[in-house]
C-alpha positions in Angstrom: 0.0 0.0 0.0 3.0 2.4 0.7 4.3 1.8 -2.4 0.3 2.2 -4.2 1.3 6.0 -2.4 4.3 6.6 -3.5 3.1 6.4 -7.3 0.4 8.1 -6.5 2.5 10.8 -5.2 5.2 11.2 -7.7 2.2 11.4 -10.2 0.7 14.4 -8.6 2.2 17.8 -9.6 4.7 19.7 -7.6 2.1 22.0 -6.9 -0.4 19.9 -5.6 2.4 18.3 -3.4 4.1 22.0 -2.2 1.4 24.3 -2.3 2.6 27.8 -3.4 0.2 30.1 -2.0 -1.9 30.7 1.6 -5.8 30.7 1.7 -5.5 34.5 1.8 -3.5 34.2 -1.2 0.1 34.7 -0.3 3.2 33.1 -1.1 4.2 30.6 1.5 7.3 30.6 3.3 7.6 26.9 2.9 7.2 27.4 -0.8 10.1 29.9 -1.2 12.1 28.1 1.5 11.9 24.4 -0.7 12.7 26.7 -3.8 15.9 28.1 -2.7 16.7 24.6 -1.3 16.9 23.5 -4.8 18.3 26.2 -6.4 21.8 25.8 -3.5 21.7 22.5 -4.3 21.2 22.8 -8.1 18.2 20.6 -8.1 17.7 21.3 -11.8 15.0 18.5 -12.6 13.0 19.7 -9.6 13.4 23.7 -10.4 12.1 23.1 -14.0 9.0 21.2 -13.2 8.1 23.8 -10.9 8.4 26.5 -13.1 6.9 24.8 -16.0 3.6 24.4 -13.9 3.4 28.2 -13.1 2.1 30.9 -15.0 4.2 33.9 -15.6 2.6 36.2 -13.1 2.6 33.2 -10.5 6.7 32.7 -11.4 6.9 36.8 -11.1 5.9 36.6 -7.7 8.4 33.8 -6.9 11.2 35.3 -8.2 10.0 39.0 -6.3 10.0 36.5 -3.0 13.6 34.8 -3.8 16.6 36.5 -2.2 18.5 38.5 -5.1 21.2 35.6 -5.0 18.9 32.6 -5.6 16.9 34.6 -8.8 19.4 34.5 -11.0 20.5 30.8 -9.9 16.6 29.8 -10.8 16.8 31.5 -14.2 20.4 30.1 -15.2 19.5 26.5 -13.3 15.9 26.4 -15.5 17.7 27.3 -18.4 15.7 27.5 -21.6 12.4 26.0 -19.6 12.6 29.7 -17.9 9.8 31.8 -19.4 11.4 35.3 -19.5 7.7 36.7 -19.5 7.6 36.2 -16.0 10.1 39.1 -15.7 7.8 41.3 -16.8 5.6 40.8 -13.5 8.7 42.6 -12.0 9.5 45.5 -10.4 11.9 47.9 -13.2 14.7 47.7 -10.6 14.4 43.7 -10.0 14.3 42.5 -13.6 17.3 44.5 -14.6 19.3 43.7 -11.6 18.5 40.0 -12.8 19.6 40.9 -16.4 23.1 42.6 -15.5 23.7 38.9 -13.9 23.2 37.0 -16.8 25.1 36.0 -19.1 24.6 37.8 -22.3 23.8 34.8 -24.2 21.1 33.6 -22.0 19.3 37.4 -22.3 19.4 36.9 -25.5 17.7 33.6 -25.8 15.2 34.9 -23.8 14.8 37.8 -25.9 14.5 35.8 -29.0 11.9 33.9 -27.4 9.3 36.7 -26.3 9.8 38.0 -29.7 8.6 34.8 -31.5 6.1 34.2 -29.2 5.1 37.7 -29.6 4.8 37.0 -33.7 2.3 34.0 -33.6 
């Protein structure tokens, strides 16, 4: 039966198993402190099924709740999974602080991809 869970478990979403937000609609502590988690220990696989389940706004408000270290390590750890949209839910002074880190190359990609999603 434990293993009937376990299956069960690993089938469920990561957001169904670490609920981002409170009742009251807040980002929860947990959330942000499992998120970080990942992102010290590079937990790559982990990082880019969570971001793949949120929506841009919902992936705004993550990064706005990171410490400035860990955003640009969920960015460069998510790599092309990262939808640079999301970076438009930021405040001015957050997103470019998050660009200057990057690497050139990876602002780019991310450029070239809100400009073809932006065509269709």
């Amino acid at each position: 039966m434990a293993e009937h869970m376990d299956v069960a478990q690993s089938t469920a979403s990561v957001l169904d198993r670490l609920p981002m937000r409170e009742e009251g609609g807040e980002i929860r502590r947990e959330f942000v402190e499992q998120i970080s988690r990942a992102i010290h220990g590079a937990d790559t696989p982990f990082l880019r099924e969570v971001v793949a389940e949120l929506h841009e706004a919902d992936l705004g408000d993550l990064i706005g709740a990171l410490e400035p270290e860990d955003r640009v390590g969920l960015v460069e750890l998510t790599g092309a999974d990262f939808d640079f949209s999301a970076l438009n839910e930021l405040d001015d002074s957050v997103r470019e602080e998050i660009l200057e880190e990057l690497e050139p190359e990876t602002v780019a990609e991310g450029v070239r991809e809100l400009d073809s999603d932006d065509a269709i």
